[in-house]
N, C-alpha and C positions, 0 to 999 in steps of 0.2 A: 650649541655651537652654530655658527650661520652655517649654511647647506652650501651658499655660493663659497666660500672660502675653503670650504670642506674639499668643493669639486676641482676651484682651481690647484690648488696644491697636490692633488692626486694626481692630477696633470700633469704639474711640473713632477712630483718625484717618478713619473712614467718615465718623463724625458729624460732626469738625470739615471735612471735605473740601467741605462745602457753603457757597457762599459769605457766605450769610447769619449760618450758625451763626458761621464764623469772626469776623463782625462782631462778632456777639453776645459771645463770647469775649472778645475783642481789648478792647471796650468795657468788660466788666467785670473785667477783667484793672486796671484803671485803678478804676473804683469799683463800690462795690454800689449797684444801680439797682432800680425798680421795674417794674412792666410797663408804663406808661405813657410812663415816660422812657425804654424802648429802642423803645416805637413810635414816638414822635416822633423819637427819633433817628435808627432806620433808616429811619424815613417808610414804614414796612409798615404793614398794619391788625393788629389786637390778635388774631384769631385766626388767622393767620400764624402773628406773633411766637410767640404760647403753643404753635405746634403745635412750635415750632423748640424753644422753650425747653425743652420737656416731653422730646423726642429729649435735648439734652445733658445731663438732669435722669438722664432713665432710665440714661445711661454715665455717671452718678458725676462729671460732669467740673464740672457746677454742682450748687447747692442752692440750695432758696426757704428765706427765713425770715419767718412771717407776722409784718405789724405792724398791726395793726386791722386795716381789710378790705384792705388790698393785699400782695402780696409782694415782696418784695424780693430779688432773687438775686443770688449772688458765685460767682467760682472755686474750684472748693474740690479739683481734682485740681493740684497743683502742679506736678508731671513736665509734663502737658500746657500749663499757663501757662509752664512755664521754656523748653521745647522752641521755643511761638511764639514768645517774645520773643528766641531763639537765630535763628529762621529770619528775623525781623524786621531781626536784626539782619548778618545773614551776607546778605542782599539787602536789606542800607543802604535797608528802604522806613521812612517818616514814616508811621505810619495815624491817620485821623481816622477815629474811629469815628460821629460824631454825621451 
């Protein structure tokens, strides 16, 4: 197996290992959201949220796209959305991300 791909994804599943991030994940896996509607959602404060979002920003696994003054972030590593929605479904869990 390549060594680099080995490391990058050790990475990522660091980042998604935390419970928050994997909300986060989970949530926009479902739609593209803004920073306000995942603080409300996860009921965190906004500079939480941004510290989490900015971690799975930096591993490629989400991206912001600015719309006026807010941003808006989606999934944009697929392997890692395909992979949860495998683990989601091999432990039969329901997630409500909101």
């Amino acid at each position: 197996m390549d060594k680099m791909w080995l490391e990058d994804y050790s990475e990522k599943l660091k980042a998604i290992g935390h419970p928050l991030r994997l909300r986060i994940i989970l949530g926009l896996m479902e739609n593209e959201c803004n920073v306000t509607k995942i603080c409300n959602g996860l009921q965190v404060p906004q500079a939480t949220t941004s510290q989490h979002l900015s971690i799975l920003k930096n591993k490629g696994i989400i991206e912001g796209r600015r719309e006026g003054t807010t941003v808006c972030y989606k999934v944009v590593d697929e392997a890692v959305a395909e992979m949860l929605k495998k683990l989601t479904e091999v432990c039969n869990v329901e997630i409500d991300c909101t």
